[in-house]
N, C-alpha and C positions, 0 to 999 in steps of 0.2 A: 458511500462509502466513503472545536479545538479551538484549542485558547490561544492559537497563532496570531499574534496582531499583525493585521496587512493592513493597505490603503483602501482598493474597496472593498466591500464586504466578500471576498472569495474562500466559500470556506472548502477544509483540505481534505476530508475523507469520513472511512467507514468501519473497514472490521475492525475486530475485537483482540483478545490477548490469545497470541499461540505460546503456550506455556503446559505442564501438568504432562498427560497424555501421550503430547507429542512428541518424544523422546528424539534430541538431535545428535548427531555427533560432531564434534567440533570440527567444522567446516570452514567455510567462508565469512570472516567476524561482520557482525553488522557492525560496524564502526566503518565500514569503506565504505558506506554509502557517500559519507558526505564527501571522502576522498575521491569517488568518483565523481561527483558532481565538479568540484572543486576543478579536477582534470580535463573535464569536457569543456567548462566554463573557459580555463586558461587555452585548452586550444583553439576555441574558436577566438579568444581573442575578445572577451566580454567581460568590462565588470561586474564588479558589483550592481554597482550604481543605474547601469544597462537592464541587467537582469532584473534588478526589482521594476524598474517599469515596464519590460517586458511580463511580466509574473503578479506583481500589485504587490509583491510579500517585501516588507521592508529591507533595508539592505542588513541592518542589525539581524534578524529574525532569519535571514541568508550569510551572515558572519556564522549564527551559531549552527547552522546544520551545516554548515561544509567542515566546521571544525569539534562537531557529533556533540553539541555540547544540545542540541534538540534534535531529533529523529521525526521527520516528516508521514505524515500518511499518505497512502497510495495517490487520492487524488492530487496531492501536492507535488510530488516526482511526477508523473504524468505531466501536470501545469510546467514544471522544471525542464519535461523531454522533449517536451513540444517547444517551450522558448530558445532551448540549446539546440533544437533541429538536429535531437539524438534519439535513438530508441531507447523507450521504456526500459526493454531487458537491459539494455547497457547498465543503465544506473541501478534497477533493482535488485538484480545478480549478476552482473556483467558479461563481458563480451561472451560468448561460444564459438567454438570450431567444431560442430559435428553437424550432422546431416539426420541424425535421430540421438534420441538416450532413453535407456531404462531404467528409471530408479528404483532401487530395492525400497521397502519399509525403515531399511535401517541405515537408506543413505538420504533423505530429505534434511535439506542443508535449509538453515535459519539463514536467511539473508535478508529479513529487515524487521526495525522493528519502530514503534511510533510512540513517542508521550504526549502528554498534552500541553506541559510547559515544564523549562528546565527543573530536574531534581524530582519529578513525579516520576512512578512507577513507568512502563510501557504497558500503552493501552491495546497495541496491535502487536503482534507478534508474526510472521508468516514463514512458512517457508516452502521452497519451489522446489515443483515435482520436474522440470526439466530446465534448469540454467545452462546446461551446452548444447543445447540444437542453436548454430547460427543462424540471422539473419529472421529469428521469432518474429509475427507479430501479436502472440498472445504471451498469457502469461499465468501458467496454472499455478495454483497452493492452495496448500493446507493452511487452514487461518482455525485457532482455536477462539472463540468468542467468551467474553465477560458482559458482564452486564453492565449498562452505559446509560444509563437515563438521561441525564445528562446532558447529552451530544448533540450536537447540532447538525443537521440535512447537510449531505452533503450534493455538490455540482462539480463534475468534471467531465472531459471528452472521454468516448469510447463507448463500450457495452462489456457487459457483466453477465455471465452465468455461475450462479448460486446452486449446491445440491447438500442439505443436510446431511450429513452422515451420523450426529447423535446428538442429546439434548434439542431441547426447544428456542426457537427462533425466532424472535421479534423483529419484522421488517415493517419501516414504513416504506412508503415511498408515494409519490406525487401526494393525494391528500388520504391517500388510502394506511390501513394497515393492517396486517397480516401475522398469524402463528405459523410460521412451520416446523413440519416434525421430520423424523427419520425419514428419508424418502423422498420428500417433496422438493422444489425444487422453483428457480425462478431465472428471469433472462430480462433483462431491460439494459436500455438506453441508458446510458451514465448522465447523459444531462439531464435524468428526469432528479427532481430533489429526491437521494435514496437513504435511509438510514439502517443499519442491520448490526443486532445486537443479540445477546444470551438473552431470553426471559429472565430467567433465574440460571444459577452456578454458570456453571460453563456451557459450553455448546461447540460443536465442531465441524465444520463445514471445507467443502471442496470448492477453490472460485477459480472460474476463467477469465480472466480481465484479456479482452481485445482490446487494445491500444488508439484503434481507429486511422 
């Protein structure tokens, strides 16, 4: 779960566009992503300059996601919370103060979304079925998928639970690959190399990203 130039070859993610379908209400802008990064980085007291050799991702390539001029994929923030010794949730929907939430259908708040290089479409789109339970270490959404031929395997820490909810779903992963349809369903290792896309149109799936 892109066309990021980093130092080594670390590539940043997976799902697909959450758009069409999944009707949001304006919430939480994805433009604070990179505001929050930006905030985590300055309290602990970390460059730029730090940060990319912590991360591999260039310091240019980290100028433009803290100032949303690139929007990162999942495994990328991950890469990011791990170097900033932040949580996940922080950066991908931020902080919580509740102890549980129930989201209605008509309150799934978009809180991130991903391109491939500046001035391109977003390839990812997601949004989170609980950003106020404090102290998370998973991280559930709704992720609408496109199709990505394209893409490159993705590697980062953590584990992934996948479950179809409509259209068809092309998953590689290690040297395997896979259809799935309404129903079906998958759980792996994030460091295994994983790819997951629409066959065809769209697709739309429930993912639990554990943190690790």
């Amino acid at each position: 779960m892109e066309n990021l130039v980093q130092k080594p070859h670390i590539h940043m993610d997976y799902f697909e566009d959450l758009t069409g379908d999944i009707t949001a209400p304006v919430a939480v802008s994805v433009e604070e992503i990179g505001v929050r990064i930006n905030t985590i980085r300055e309290e602990k007291g970390i460059s730029l300059e730090e940060l990319s050799k912590l991360t591999g991702f260039s310091v240019d390539n980290l100028a433009d996601i803290e100032a949303n001029r690139f929007q990162p994929q999942l495994g990328a923030l991950i890469r990011l919370s791990k170097a900033l010794d932040s949580a996940f949730g922080r950066i991908v929907s931020g902080v919580g103060d509740r102890l549980y939430t129930i989201t209605r259908k008509n309150e799934r708040r978009t809180v991130s979304r991903s391109t491939v290089s500046k001035g391109q479409k977003p390839i990812y789109i997601y949004k989170s079925l609980a950003p106020e339970v404090k102290g998370r270490h998973m991280e559930a959404l709704m992720v609408q998928l496109e199709e990505n031929p394209d893409a490159d395997m993705s590697v980062h820490d953590g584990e992934e639970f996948i479950y179809v909810l409509d259209g068809v779903v092309s998953l590689k992963i290690g040297g395997d690959s896979f259809e799935l349809e309404p129903g079906d369903s998958v759980y792996y290792l994030s460091t295994t190399p994983h790819l997951i896309a629409s066959k065809t149109g769209k697709a739309t799936i429930l993912a639990v990203i554990y943190e690790g």
